[in-house]
GUDO-416165 format. One record per atom (N, C-alpha, C): atom name; residue number from 1; x, y, z. Coordinates in nm, 2 decimals, decimal comma. Layout:
N
atom = CA; seq = NUM; X = X; Y = Y; Z = Z
...
END
This chain:
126
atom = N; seq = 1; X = 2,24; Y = -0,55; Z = 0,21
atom = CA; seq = 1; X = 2,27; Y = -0,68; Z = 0,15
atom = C; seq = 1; X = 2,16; Y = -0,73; Z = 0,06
atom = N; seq = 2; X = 2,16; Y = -0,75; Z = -0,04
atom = CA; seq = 2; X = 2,12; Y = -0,82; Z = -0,16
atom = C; seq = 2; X = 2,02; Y = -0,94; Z = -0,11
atom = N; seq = 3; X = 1,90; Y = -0,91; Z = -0,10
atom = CA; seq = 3; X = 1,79; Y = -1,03; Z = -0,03
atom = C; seq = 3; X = 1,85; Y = -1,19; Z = -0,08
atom = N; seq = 4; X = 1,88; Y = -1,22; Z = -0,17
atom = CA; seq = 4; X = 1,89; Y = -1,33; Z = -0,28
atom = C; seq = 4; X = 2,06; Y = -1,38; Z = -0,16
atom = N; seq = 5; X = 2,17; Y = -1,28; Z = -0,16
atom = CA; seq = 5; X = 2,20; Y = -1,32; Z = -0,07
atom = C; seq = 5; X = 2,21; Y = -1,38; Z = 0,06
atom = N; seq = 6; X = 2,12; Y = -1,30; Z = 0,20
atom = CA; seq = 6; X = 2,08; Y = -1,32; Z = 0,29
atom = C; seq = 6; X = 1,98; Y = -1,45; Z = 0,27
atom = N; seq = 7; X = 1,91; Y = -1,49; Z = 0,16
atom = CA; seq = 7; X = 1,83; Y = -1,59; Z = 0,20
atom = C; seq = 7; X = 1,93; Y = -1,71; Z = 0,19
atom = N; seq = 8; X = 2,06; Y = -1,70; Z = 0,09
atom = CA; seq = 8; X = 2,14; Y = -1,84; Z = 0,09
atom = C; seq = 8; X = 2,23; Y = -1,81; Z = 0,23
atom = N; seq = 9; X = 2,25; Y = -1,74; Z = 0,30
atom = CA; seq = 9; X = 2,36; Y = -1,76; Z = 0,40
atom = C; seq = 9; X = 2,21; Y = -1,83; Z = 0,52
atom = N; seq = 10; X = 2,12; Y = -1,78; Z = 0,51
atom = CA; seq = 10; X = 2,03; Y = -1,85; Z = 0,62
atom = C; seq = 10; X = 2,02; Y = -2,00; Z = 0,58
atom = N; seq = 11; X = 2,01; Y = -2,02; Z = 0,43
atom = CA; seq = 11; X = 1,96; Y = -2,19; Z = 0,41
atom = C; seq = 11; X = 2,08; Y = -2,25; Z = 0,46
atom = N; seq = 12; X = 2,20; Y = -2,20; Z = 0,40
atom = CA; seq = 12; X = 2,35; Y = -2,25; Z = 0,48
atom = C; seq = 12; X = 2,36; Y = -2,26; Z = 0,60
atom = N; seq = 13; X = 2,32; Y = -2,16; Z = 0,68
atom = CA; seq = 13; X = 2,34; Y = -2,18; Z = 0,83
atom = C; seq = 13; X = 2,23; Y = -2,30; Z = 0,86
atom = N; seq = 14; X = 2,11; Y = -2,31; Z = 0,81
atom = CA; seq = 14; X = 2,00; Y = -2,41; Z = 0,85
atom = C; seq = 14; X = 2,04; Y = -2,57; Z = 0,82
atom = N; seq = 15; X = 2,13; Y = -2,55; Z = 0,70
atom = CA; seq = 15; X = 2,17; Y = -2,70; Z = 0,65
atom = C; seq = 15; X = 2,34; Y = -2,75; Z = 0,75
atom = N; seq = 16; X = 2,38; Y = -2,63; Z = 0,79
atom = CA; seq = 16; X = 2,49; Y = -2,66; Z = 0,82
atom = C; seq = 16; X = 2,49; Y = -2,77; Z = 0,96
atom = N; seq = 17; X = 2,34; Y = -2,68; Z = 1,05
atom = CA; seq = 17; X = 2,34; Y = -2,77; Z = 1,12
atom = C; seq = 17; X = 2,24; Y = -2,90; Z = 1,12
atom = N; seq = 18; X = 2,22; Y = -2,97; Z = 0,99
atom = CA; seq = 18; X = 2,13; Y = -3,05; Z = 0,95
atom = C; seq = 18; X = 1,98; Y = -3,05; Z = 0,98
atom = N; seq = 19; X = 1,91; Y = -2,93; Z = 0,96
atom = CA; seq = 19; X = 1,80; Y = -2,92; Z = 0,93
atom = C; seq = 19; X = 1,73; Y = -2,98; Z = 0,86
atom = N; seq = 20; X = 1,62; Y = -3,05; Z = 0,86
atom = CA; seq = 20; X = 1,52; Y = -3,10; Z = 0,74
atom = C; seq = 20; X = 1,36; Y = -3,03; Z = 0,67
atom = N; seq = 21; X = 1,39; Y = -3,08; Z = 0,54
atom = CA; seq = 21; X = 1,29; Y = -2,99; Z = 0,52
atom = C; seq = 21; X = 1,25; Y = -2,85; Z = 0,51
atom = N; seq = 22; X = 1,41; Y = -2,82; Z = 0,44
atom = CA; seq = 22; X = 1,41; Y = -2,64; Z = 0,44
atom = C; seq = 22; X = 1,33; Y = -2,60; Z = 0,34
atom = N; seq = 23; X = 1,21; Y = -2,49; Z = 0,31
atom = CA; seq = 23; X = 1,13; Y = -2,43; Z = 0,23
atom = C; seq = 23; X = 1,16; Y = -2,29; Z = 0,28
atom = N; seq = 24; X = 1,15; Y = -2,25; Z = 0,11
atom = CA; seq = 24; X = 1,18; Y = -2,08; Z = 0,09
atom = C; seq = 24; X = 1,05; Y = -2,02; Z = 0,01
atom = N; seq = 25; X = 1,01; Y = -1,92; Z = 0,07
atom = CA; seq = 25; X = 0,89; Y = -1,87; Z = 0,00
atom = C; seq = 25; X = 0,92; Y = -1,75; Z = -0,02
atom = N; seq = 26; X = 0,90; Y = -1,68; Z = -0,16
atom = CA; seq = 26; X = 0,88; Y = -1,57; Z = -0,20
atom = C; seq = 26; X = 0,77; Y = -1,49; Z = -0,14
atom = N; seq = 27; X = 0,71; Y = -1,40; Z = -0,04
atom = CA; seq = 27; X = 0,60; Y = -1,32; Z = 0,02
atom = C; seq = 27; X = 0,59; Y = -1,17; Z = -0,04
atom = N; seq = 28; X = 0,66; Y = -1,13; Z = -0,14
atom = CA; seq = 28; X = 0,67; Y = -0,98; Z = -0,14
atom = C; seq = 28; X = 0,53; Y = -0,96; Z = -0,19
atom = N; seq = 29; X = 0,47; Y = -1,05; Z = -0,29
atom = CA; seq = 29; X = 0,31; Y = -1,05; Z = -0,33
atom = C; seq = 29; X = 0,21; Y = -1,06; Z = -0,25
atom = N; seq = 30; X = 0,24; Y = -1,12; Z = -0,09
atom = CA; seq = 30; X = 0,16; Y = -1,16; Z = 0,00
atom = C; seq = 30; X = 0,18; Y = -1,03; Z = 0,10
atom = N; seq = 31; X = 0,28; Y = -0,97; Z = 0,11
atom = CA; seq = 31; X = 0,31; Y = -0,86; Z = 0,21
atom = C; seq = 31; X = 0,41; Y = -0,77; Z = 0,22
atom = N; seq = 32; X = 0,41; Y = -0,64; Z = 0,24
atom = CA; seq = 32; X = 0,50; Y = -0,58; Z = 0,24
atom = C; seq = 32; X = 0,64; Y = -0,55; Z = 0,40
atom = N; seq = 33; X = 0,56; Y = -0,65; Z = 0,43
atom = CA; seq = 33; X = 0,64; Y = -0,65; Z = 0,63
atom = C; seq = 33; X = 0,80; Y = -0,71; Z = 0,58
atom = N; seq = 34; X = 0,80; Y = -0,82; Z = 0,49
atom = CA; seq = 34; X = 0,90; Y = -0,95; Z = 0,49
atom = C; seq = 34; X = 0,90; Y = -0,96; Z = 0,33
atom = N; seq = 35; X = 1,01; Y = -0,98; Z = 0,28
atom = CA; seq = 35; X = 1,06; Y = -1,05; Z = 0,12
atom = C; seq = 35; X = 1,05; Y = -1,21; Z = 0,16
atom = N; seq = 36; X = 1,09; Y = -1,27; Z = 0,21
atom = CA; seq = 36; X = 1,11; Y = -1,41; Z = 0,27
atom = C; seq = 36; X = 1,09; Y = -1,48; Z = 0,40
atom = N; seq = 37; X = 0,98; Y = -1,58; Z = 0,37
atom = CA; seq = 37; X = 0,98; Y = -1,63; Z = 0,50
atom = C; seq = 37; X = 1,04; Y = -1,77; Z = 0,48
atom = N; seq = 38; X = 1,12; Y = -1,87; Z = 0,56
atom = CA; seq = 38; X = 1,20; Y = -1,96; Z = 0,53
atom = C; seq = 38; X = 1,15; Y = -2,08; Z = 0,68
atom = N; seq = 39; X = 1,11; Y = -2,15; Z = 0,62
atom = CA; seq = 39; X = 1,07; Y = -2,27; Z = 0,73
atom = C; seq = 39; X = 1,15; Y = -2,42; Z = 0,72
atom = N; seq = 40; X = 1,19; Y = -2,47; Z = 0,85
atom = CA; seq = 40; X = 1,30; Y = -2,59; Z = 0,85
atom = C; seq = 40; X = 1,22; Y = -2,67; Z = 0,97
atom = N; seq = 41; X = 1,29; Y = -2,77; Z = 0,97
atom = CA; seq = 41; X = 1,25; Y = -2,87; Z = 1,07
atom = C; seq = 41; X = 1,35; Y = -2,90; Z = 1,17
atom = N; seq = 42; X = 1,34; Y = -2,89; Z = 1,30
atom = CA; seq = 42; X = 1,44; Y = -2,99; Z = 1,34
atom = C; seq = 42; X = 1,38; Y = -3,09; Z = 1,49
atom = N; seq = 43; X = 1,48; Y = -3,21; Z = 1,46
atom = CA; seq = 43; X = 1,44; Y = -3,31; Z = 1,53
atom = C; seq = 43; X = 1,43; Y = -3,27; Z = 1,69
atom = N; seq = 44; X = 1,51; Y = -3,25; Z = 1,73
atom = CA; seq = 44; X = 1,48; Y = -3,20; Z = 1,89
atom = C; seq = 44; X = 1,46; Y = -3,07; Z = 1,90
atom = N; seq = 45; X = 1,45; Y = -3,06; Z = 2,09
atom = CA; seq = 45; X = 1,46; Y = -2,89; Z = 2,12
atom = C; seq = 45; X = 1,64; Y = -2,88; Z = 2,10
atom = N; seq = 46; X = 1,68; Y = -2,97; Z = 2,15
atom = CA; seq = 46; X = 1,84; Y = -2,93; Z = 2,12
atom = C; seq = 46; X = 1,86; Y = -2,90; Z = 1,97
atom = N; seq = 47; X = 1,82; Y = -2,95; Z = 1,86
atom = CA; seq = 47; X = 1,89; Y = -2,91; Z = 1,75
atom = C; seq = 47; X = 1,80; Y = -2,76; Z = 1,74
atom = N; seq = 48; X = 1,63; Y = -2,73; Z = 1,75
atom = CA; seq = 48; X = 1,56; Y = -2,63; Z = 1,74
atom = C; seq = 48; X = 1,70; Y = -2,51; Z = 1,81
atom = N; seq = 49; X = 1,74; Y = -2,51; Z = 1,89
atom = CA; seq = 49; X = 1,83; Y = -2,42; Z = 1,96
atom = C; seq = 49; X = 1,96; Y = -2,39; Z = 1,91
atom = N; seq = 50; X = 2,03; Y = -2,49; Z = 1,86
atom = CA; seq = 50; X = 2,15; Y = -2,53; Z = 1,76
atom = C; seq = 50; X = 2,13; Y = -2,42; Z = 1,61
atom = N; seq = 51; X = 1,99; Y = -2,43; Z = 1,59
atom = CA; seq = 51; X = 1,97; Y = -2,41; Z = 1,44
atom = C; seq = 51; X = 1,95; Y = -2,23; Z = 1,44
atom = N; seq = 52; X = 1,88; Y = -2,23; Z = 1,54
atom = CA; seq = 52; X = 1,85; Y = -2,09; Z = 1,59
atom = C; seq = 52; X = 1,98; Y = -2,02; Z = 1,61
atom = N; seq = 53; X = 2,04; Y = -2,02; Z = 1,69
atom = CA; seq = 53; X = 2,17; Y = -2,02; Z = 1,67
atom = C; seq = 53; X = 2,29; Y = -1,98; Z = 1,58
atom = N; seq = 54; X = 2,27; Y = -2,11; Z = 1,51
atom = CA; seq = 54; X = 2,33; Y = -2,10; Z = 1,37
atom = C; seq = 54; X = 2,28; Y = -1,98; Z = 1,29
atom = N; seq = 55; X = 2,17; Y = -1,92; Z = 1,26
atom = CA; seq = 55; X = 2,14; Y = -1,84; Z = 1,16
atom = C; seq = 55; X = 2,15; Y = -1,71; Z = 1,25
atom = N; seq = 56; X = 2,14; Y = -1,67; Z = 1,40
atom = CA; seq = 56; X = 2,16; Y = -1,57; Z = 1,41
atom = C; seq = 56; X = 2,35; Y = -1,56; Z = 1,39
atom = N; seq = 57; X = 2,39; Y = -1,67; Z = 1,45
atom = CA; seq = 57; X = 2,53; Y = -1,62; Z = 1,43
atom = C; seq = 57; X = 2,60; Y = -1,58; Z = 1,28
atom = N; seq = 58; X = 2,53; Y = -1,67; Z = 1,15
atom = CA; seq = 58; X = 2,59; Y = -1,64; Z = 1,03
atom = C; seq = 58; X = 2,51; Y = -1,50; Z = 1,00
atom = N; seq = 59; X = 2,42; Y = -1,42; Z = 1,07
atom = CA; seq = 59; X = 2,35; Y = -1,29; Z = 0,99
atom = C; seq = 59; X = 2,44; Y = -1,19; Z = 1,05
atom = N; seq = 60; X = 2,48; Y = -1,29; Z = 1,19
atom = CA; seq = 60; X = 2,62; Y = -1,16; Z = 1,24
atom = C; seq = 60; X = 2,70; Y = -1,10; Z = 1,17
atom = N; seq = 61; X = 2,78; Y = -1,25; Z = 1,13
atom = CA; seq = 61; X = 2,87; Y = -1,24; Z = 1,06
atom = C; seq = 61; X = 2,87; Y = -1,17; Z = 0,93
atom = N; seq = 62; X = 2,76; Y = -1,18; Z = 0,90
atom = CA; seq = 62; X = 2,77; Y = -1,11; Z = 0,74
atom = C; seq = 62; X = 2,73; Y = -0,97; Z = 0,77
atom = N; seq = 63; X = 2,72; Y = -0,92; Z = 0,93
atom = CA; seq = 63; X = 2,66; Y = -0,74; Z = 0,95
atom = C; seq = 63; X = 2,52; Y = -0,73; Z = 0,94
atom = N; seq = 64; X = 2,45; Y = -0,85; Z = 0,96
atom = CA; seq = 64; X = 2,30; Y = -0,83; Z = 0,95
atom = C; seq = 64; X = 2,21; Y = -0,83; Z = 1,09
atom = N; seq = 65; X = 2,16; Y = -0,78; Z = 1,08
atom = CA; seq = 65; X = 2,07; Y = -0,74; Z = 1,22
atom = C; seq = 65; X = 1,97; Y = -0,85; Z = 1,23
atom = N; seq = 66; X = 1,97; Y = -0,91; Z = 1,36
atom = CA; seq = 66; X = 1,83; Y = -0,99; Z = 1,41
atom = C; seq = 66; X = 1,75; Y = -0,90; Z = 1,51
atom = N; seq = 67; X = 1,67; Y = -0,88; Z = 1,43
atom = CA; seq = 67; X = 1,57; Y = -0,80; Z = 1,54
atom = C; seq = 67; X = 1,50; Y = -0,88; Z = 1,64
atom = N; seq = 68; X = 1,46; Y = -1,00; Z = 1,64
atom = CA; seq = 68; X = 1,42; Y = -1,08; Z = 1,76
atom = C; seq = 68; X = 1,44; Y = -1,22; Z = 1,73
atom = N; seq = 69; X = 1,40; Y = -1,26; Z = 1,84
atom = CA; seq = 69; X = 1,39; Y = -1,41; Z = 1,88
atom = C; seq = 69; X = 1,27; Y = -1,44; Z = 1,96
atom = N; seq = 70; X = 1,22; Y = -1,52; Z = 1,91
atom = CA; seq = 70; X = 1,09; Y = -1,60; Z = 1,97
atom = C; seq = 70; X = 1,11; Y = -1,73; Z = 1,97
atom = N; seq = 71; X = 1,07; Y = -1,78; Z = 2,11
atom = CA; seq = 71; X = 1,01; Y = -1,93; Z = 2,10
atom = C; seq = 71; X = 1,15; Y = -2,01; Z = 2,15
atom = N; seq = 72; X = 1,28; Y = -1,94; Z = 2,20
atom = CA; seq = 72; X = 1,36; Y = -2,04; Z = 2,23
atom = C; seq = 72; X = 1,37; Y = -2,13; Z = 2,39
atom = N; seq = 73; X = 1,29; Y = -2,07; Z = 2,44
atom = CA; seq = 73; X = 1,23; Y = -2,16; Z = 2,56
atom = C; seq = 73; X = 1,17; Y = -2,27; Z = 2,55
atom = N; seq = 74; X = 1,11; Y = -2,26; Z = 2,50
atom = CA; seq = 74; X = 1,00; Y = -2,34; Z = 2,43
atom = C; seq = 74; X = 1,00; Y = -2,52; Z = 2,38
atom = N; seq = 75; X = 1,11; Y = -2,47; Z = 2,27
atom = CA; seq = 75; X = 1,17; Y = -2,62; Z = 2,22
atom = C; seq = 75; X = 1,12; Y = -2,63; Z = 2,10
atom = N; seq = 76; X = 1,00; Y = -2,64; Z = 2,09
atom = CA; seq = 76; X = 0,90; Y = -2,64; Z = 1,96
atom = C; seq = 76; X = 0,88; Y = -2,59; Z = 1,84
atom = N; seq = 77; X = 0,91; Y = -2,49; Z = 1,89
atom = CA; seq = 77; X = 0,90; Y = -2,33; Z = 1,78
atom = C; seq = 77; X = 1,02; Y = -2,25; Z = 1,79
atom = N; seq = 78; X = 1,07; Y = -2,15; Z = 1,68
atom = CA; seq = 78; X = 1,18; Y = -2,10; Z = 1,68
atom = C; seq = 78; X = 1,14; Y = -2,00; Z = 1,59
atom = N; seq = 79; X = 1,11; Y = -1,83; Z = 1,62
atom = CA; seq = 79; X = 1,09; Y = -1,75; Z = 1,52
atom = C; seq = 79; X = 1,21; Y = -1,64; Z = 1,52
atom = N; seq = 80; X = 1,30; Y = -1,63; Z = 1,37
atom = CA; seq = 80; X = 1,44; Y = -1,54; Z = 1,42
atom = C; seq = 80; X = 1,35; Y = -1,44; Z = 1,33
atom = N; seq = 81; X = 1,37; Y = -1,35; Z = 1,38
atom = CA; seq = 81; X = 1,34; Y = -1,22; Z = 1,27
atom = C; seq = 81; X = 1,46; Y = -1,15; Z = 1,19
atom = N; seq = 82; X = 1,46; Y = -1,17; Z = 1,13
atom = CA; seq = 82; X = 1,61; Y = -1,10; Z = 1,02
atom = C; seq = 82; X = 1,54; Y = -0,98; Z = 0,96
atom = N; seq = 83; X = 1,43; Y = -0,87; Z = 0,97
atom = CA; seq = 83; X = 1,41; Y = -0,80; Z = 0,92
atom = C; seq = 83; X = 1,29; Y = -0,85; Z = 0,78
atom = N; seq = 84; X = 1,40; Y = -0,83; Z = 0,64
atom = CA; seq = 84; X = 1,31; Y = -0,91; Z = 0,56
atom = C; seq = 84; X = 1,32; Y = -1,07; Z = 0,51
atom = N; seq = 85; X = 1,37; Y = -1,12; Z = 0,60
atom = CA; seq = 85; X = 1,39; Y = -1,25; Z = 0,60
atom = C; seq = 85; X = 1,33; Y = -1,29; Z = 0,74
atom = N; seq = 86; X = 1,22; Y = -1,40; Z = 0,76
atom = CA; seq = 86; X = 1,14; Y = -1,44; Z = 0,87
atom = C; seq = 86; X = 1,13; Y = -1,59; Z = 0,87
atom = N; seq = 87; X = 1,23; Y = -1,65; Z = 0,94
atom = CA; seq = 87; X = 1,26; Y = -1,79; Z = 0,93
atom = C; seq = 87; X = 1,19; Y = -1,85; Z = 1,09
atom = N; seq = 88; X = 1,15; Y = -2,00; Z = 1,03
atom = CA; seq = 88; X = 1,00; Y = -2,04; Z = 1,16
atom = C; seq = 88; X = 1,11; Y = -2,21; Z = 1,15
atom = N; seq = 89; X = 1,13; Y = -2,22; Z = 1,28
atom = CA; seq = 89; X = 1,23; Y = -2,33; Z = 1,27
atom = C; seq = 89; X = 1,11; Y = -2,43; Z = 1,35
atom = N; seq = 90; X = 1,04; Y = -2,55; Z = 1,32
atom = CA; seq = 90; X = 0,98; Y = -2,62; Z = 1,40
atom = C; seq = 90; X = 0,98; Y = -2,75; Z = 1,43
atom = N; seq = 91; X = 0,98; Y = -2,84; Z = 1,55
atom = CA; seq = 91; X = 0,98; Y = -2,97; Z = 1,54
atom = C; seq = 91; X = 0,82; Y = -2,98; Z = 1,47
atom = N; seq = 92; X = 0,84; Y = -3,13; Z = 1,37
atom = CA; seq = 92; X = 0,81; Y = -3,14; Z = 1,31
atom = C; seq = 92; X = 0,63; Y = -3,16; Z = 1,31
atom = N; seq = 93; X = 0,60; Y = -3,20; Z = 1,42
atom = CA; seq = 93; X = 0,47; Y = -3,21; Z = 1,45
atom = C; seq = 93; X = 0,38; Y = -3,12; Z = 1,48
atom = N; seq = 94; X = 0,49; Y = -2,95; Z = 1,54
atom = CA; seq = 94; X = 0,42; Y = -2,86; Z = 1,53
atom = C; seq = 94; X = 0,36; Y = -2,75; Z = 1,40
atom = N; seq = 95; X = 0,50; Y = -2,85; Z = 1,32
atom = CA; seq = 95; X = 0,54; Y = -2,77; Z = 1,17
atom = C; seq = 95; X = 0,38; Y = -2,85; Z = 1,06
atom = N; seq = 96; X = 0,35; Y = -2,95; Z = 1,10
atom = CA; seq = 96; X = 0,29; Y = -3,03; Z = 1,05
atom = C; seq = 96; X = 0,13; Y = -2,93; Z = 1,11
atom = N; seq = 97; X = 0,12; Y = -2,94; Z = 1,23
atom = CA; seq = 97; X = -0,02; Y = -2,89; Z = 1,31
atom = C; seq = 97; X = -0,03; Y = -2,73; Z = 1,23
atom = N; seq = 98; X = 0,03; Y = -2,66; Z = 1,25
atom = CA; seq = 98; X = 0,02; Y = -2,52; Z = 1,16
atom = C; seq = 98; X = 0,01; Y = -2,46; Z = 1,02
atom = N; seq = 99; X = 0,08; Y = -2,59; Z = 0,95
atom = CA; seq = 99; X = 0,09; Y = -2,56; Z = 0,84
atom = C; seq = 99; X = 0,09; Y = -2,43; Z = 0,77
atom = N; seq = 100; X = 0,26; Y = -2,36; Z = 0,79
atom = CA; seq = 100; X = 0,24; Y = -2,27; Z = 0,74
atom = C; seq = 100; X = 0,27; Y = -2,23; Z = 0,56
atom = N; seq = 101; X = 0,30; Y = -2,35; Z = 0,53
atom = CA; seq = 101; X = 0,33; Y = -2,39; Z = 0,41
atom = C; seq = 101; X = 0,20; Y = -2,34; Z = 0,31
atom = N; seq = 102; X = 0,10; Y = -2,41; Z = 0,37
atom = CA; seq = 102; X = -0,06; Y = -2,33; Z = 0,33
atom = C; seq = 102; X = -0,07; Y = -2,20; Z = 0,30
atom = N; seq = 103; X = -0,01; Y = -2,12; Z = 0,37
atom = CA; seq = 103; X = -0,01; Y = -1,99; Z = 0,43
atom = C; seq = 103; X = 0,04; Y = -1,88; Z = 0,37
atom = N; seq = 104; X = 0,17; Y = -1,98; Z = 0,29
atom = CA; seq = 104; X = 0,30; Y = -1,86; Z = 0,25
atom = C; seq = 104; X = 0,31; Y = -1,88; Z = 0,13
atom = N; seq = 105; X = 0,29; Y = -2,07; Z = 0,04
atom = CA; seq = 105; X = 0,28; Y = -2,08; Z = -0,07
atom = C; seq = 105; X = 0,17; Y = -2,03; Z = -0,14
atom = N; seq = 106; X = 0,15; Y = -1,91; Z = -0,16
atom = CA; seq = 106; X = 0,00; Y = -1,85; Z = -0,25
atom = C; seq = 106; X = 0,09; Y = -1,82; Z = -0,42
atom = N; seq = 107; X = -0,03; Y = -1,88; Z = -0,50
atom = CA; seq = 107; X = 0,05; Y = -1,79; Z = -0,64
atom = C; seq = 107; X = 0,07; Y = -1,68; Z = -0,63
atom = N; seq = 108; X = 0,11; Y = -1,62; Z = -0,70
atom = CA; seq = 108; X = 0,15; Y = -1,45; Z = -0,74
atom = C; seq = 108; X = 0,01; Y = -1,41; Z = -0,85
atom = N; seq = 109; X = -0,05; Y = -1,35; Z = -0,78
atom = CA; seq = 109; X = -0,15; Y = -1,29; Z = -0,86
atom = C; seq = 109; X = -0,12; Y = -1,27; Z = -1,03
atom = N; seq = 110; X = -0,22; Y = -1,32; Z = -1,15
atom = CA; seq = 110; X = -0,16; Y = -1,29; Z = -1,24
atom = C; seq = 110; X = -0,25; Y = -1,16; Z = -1,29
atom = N; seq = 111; X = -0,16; Y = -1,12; Z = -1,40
atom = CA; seq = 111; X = -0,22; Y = -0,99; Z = -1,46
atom = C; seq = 111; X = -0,32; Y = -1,03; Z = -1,55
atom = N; seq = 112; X = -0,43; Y = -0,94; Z = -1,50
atom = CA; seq = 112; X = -0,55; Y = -1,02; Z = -1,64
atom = C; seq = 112; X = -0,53; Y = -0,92; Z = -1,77
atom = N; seq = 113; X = -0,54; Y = -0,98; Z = -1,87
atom = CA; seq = 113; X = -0,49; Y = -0,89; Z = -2,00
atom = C; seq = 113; X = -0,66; Y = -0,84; Z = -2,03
atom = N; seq = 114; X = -0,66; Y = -0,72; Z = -2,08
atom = CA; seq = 114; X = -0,79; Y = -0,66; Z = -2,11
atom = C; seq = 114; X = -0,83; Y = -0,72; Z = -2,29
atom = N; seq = 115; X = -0,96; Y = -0,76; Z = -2,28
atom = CA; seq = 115; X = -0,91; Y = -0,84; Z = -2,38
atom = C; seq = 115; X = -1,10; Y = -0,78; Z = -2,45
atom = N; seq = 116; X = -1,09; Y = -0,72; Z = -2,55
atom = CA; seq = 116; X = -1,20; Y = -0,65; Z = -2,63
atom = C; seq = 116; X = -1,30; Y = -0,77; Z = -2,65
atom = N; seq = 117; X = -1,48; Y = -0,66; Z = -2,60
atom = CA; seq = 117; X = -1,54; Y = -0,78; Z = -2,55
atom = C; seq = 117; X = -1,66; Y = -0,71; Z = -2,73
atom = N; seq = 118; X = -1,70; Y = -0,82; Z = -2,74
atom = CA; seq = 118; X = -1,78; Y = -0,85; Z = -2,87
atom = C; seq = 118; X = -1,92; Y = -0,84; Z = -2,79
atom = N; seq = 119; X = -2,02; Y = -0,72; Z = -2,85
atom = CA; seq = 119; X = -2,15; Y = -0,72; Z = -2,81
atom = C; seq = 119; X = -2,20; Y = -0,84; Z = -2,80
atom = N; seq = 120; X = -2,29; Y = -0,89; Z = -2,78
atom = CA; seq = 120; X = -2,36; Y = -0,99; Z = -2,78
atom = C; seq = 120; X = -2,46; Y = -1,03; Z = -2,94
atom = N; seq = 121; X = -2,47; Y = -0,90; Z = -2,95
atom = CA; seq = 121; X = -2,58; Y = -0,91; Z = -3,09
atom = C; seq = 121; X = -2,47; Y = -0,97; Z = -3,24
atom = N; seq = 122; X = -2,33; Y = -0,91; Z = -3,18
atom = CA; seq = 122; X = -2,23; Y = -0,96; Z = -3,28
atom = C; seq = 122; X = -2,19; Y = -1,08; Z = -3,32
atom = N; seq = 123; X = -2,24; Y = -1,14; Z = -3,21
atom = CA; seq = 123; X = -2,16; Y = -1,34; Z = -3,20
atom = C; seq = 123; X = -2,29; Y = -1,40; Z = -3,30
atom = N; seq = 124; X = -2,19; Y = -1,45; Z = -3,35
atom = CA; seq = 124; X = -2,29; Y = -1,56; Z = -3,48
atom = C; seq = 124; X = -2,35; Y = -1,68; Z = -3,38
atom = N; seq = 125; X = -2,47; Y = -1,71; Z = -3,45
atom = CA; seq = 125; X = -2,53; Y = -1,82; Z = -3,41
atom = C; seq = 125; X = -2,50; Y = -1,93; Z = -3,37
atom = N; seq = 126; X = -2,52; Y = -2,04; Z = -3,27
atom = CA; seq = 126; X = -2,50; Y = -2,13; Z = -3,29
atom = C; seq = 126; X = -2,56; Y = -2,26; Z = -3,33
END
């Protein structure tokens, strides 16, 4: 399945069950483990469990493999592994204490252009 796909059926399953604060990060430049890590908020451990939930059941449905689940004991934390999609579902104080937003939003390295360097004896006065 087409990454670009799998990341909209996750934000759908996240919004469906009113999630806040859904963020999608691009990682392929930060790692080769995951294409996307996708972080949401939810107000309780009941909705945290609801939401969790939700996106394993829509990756079913579309024939996609969850390789694990973390954290549904818990209440707090929610880690579904989708392979290359790695979504962190948190109430919001934990989401807040971790900040993984820090973490995941890094630029994309840019390309430095090679750019012909002038001796020094060459540069005119100033």
């Amino acid at each position: 399945m087409d990454i670009r796909r799998k990341q909209k059926a996750v934000v759908d399953a996240l919004e469906q069950i009113k999630a806040k604060d859904i963020a999608v990060y691009n990682v392929t430049h930060l790692t080769s483990l995951f294409d996307r890590v996708v972080i949401a908020s939810a107000d309780s451990a009941r909705q945290l469990k609801a939401l969790s939930r939700s996106v394993q059941d829509k990756l079913s449905e579309l024939g996609q493999r969850v390789y694990g689940v973390e954290g549904e004991d818990g209440g707090d934390w929610v880690l579904v592994d989708a392979g290359d999609v790695v979504i962190h579902i948190m109430q919001p104080a934990v989401r807040e204490h971790y900040n993984l937003e820090e973490l995941w939003d890094q630029p994309k390295p840019r390309t430095r252009r090679r750019t012909a360097q002038v001796p020094a004896e060459a540069e005119a006065p100033v």
